[in-house]
C-alpha positions as CSV (number, residue, x, y, z in Angstrom):
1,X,10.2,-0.9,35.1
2,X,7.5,-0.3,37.3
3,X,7.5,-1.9,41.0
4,X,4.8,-4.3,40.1
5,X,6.5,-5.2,37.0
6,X,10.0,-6.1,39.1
7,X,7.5,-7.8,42.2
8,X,6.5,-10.0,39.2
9,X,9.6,-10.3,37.9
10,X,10.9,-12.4,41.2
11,X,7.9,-14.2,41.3
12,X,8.0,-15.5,37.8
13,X,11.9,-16.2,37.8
14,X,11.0,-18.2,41.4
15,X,8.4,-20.0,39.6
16,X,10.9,-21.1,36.6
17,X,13.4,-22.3,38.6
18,X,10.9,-24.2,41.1
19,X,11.6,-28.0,39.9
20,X,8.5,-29.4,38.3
21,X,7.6,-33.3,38.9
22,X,6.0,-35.3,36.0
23,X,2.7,-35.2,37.2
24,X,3.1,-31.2,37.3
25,X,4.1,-30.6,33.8
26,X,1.7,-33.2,32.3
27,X,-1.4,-31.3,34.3
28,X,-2.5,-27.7,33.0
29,X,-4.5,-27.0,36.2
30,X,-1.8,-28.6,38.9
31,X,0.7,-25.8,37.2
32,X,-1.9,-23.2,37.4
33,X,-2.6,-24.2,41.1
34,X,0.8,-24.1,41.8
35,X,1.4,-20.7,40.2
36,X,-1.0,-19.1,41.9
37,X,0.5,-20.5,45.1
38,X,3.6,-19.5,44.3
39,X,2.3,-15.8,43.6
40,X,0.7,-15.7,46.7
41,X,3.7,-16.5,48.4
42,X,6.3,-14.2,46.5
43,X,4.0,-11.5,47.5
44,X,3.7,-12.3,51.0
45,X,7.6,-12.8,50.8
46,X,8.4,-9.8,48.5
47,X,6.8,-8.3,51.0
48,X,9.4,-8.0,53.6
49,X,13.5,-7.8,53.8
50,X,15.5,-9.7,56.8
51,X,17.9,-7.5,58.3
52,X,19.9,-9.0,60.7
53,X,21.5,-7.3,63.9
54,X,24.4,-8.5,65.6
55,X,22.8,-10.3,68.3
56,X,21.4,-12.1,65.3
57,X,18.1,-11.2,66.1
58,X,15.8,-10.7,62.2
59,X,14.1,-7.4,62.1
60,X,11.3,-7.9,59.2
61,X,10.5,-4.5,57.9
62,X,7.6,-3.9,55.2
63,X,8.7,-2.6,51.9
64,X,7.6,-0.2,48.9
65,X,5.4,-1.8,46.7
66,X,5.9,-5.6,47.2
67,X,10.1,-4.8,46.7
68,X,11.6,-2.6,48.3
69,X,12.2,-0.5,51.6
70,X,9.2,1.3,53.2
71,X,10.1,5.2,53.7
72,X,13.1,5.1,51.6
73,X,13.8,8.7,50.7
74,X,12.8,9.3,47.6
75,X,16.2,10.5,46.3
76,X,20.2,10.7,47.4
77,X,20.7,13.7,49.6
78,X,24.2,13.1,51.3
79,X,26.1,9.8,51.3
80,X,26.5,8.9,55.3
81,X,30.4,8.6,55.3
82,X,33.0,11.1,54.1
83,X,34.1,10.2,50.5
84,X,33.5,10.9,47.0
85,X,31.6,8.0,45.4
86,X,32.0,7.2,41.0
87,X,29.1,5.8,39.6
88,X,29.5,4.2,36.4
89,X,25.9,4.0,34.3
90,X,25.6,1.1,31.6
91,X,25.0,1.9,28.2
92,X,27.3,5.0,27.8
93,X,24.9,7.0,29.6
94,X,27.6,8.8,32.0
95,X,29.8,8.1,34.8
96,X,29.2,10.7,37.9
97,X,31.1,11.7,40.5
98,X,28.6,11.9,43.9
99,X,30.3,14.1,47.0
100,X,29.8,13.5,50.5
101,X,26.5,15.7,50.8
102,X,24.9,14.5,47.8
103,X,26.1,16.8,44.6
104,X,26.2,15.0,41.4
105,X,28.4,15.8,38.6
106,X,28.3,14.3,35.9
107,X,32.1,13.7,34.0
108,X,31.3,12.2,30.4
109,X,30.4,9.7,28.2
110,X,32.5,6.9,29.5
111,X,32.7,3.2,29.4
112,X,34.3,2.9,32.8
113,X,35.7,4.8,35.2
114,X,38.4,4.8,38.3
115,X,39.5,6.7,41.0
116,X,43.3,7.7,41.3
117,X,45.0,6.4,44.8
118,X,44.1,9.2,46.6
119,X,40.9,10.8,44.8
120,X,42.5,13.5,42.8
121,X,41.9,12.4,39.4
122,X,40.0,9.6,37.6
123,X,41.2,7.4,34.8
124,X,38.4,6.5,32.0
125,X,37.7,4.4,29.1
126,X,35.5,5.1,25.7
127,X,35.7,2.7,23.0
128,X,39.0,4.7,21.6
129,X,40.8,5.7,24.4
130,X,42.0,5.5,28.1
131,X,42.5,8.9,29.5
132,X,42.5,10.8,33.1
133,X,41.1,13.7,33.9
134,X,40.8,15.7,36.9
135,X,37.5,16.4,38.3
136,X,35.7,19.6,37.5
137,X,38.5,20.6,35.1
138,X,39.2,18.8,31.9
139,X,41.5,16.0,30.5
140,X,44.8,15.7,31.4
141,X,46.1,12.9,28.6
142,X,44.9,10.3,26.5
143,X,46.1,7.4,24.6
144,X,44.7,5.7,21.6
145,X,43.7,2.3,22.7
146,X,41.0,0.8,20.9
147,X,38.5,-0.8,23.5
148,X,40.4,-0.9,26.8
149,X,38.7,-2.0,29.6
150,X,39.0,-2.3,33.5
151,X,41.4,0.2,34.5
152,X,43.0,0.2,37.6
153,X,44.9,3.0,39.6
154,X,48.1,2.7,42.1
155,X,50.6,4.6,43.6
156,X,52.1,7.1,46.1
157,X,51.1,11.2,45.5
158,X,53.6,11.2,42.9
159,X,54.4,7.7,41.6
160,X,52.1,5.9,40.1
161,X,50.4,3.3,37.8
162,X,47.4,2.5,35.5
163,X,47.0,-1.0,34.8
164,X,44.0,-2.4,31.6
165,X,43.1,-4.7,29.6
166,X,43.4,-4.9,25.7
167,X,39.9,-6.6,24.1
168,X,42.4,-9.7,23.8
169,X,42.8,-10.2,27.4
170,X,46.4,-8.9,27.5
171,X,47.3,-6.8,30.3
172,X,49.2,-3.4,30.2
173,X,50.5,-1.1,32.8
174,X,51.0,2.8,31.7
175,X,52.8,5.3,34.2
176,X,50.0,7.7,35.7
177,X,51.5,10.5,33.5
178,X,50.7,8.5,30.4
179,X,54.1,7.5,29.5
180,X,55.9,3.8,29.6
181,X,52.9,2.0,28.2
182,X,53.5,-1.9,28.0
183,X,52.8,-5.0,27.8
184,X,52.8,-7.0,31.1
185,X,51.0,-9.9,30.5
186,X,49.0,-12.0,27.7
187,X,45.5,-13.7,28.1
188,X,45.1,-12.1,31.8
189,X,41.9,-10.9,31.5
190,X,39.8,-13.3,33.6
191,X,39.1,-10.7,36.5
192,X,40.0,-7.3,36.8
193,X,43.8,-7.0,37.9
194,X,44.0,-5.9,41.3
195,X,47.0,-3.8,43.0
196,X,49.1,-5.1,46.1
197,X,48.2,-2.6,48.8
198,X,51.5,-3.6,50.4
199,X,53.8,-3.7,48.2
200,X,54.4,-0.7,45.2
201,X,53.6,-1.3,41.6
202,X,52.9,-4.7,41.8
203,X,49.9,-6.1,40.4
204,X,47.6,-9.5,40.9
205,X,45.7,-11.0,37.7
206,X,44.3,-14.1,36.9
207,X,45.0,-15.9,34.1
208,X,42.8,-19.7,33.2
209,X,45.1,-21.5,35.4
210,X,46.3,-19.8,38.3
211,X,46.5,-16.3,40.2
212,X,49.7,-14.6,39.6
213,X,51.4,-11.2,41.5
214,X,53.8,-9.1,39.3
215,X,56.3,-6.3,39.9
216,X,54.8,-4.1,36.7
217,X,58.4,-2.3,36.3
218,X,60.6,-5.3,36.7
219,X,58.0,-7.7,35.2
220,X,59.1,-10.4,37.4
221,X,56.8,-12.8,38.9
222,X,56.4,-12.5,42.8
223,X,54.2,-15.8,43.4
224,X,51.5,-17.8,41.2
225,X,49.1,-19.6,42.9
226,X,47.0,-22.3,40.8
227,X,43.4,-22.3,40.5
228,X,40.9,-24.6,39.5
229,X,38.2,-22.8,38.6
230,X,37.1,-19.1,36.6
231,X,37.8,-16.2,38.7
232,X,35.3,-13.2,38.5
233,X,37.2,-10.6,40.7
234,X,39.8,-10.3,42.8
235,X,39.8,-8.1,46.6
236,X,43.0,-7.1,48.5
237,X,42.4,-6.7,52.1
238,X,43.7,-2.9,52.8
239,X,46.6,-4.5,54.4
240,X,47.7,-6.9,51.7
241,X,48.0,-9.5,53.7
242,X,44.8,-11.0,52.1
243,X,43.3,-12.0,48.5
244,X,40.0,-13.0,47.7
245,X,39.9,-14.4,44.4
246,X,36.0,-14.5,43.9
247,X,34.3,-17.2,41.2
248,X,30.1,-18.1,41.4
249,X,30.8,-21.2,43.2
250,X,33.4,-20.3,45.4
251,X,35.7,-17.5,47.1
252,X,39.5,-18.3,47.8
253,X,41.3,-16.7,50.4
254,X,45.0,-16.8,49.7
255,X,47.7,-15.1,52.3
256,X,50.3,-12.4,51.3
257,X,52.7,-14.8,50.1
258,X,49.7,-17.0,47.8
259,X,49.1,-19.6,50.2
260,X,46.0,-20.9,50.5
261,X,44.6,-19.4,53.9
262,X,40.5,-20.4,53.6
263,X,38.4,-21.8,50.9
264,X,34.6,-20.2,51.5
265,X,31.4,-21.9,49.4
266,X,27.5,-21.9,48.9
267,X,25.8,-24.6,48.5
268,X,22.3,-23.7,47.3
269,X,23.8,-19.7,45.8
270,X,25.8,-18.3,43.2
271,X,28.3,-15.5,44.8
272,X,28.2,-11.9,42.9
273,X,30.8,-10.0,44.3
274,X,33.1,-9.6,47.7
275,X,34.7,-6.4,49.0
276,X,37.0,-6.3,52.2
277,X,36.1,-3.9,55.2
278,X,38.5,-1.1,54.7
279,X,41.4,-1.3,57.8
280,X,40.3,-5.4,58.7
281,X,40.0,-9.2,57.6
282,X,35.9,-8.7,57.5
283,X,35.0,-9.8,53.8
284,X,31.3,-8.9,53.1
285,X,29.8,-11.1,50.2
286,X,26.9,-10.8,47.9
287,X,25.0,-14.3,47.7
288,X,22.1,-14.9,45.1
289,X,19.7,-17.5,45.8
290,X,17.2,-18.9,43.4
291,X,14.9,-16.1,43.9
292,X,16.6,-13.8,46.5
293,X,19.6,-12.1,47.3
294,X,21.7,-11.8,50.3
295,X,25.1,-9.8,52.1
296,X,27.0,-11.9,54.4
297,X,29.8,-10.8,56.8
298,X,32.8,-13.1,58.1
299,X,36.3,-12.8,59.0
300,X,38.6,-13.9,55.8
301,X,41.1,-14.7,57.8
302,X,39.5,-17.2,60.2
303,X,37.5,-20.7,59.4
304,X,34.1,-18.8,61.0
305,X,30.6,-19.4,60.5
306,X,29.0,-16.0,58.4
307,X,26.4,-13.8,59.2
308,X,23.8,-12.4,57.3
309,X,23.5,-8.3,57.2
310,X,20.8,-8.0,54.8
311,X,18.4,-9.9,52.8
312,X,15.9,-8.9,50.2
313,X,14.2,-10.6,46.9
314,X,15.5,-10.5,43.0
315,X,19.4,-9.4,42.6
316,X,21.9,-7.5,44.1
317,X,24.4,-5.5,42.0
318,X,27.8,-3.9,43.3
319,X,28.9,-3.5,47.2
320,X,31.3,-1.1,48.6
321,X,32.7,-0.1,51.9
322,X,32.7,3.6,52.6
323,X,36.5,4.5,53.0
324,X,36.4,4.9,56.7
325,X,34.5,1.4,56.8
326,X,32.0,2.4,58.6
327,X,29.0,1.7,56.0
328,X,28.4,-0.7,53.3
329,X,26.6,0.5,49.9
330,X,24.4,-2.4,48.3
331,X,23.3,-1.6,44.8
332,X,19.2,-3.3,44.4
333,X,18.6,-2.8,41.0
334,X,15.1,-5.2,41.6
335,X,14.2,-2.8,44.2
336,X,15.4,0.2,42.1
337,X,17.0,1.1,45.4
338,X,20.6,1.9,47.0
339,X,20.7,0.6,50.5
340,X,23.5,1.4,53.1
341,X,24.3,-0.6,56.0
342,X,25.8,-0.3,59.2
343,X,25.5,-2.8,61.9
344,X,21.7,-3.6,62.2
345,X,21.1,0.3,61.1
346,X,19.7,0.5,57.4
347,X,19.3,3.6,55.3
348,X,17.3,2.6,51.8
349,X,17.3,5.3,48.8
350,X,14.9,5.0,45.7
351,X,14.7,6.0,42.5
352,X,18.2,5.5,41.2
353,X,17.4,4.7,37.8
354,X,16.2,8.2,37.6
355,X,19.4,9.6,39.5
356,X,21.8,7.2,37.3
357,X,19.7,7.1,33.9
358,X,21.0,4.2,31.8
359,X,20.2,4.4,28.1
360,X,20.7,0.7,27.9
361,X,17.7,-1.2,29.8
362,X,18.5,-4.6,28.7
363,X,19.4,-5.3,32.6
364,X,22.8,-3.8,33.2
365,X,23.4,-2.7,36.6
366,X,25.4,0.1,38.0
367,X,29.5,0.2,38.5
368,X,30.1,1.3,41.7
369,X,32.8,-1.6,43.2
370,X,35.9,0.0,44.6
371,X,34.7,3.4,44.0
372,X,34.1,4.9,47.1
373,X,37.3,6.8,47.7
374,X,39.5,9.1,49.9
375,X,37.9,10.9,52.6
376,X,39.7,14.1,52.7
């Protein structure tokens, strides 16, 4: 997809979802007036991005071919933190492995792909099997399991856990050597399970009713906390003292012990994703408006107004925090761009699609959540 192609793609998804009075749909020429409006304003708007700094001043800067930074470089040279970044690539394309000055390697033909606790090997999916490997080497063990999905790794250097998900929602928990594999859980497949930074082996999953943490050797249930509503992930705070449990119309913040500590919403936006700044309470949030996208910043922990870091027309995909914290990736698959942020300091790359070819087009986005790992 060209850049004019996704320019028109926001305009015509604005000009959808703009409510139409009577008088507009019954008149052929009012909608044509209106859409060439409309046009004229999604490309003035398309346009420019609004990047906020933190005296909250907006710094509009002009972007590549109606969406899109201006100068971006043209392709990923070095990633700006330490780290080792996965990047999963719909459609069975590949998931890479991207080092801290910009080599790619690509591991495989995988469905989905996750980093071990502390980077040194990688647990995978295909439509078979879940198996690990160990970068730049080859597999280390595999286990039949027919269409397993959303793996999860935890653990000290020498004890540790792989939790997943049957196609049936059920949730299992193999030892990181591939032995011990069983059954923890049944219809727990809502949101990918999550492990307690704070306390070993012990997961958080959500089931249609409530959120629940779990010793995965014992199998007994620490809290369950009862929701209301469809949960689409779920983000520890690296402390564990804090829980997002994510859903389109609203984020919960629950405490260590499941209490409800905040209740975050949007009124006119849908939210896409949240990720905690690694070593703090900051939660940075992915917002989509009707035709626009935005990151917001606030403290989980306290009932504080957000900011806005960035800003920029169509859809955002995945955000995550370099492991030091000190940057924030933001996937912008309308802009066909990766854009890292830092403060009121923005760094834009293009051509990703090209670096991350997917042979699926039909408008999957990149996997890169919680895969930015373990600066050595």
């Amino acid at each position: 997809m060209t850049p004019e192609d996704r320019a028109w793609e926001v305009v015509r998804r604005a000009f959808e979802e703009r409510a139409s009075t009577p008088s507009q749909r019954s008149s052929k020429h009012a909608s044509n007036r209106l859409l060439l409006a409309l046009v004229a304003a999604g490309a003035a708007a398309a346009v420019a991005i609004a990047v906020i700094t933190p005296p909250g001043h907006a710094v509009l800067e002009r972007v590549r071919r109606a969406v899109g930074i201006e100068h971006a470089a043209p392709r990923l040279v070095a990633l700006p933190a330490p780290g080792r970044l996965l990047v999963v690539s719909p459609g069975r394309s590949g998931v890479w492995v991207v080092d801290a000055d910009g080599l790619r390697r690509r591991l495989g033909n995988y469905d989905d792909a996750m980093w071990s606790p502390h980077g040194l090997y990688v647990v995978a999916t295909t439509p078979t099997e879940l198996l690990t490997l160990e970068i730049g080497r080859s597999v280390r063990w595999s286990l039949p399991r027919r269409g397993a999905r959303s793996p999860r790794w935890e653990g000290s250097l020498t004890d540790t856990r792989i939790a997943y998900f049957t196609p049936r929602g059920d949730l299992r928990v193999v030892a990181g050597d591939g032995t011990g594999d069983h059954l923890l859980a049944r219809d727990a497949g809502a949101a990918p399970p999550a492990w307690d930074p704070a306390r070993l082996h012990t997961v958080a999953y959500a089931t249609g009713s409530a959120v629940v943490l779990r010793n995965a050797d014992t199998r007994s249930i620490v809290w369950r906390a009862p929701i209301a509503f469809g949960p689409t992930s779920l983000a520890w705070s690296s402390d564990g003292r804090l829980l997002a449990v994510v859903s389109p119309t609203r984020v919960l913040v629950l405490a260590g012990d499941g209490s409800v500590e905040r209740t975050i919403t949007t009124p006119t936006g849908t939210f896409r994703g949240a990720a905690f700044r690694p070593r703090t309470h900051e939660l940075a949030l992915s917002v989509r408006q009707r035709s626009s996208s935005e990151i917001k910043l606030l403290s989980a922990g306290r009932s504080e107004a957000s900011r806005v870091l960035f800003a920029g027309p169509g859809t955002f995909g995945d955000i995550v925090w370099a492991p030091d914290g000190s940057w924030l990736l933001v996937d912008w698959p309308t802009a066909d761009q990766w854009v890292f942020l830092r403060g009121g300091r923005v760094r834009a790359v293009s051509n990703i699609e090209q670096q991350f070819p997917p042979t699926d087009r039909r408008g999957a986005t990149l996997q890169i959540a919680e895969r930015w790992c373990c600066a050595r």
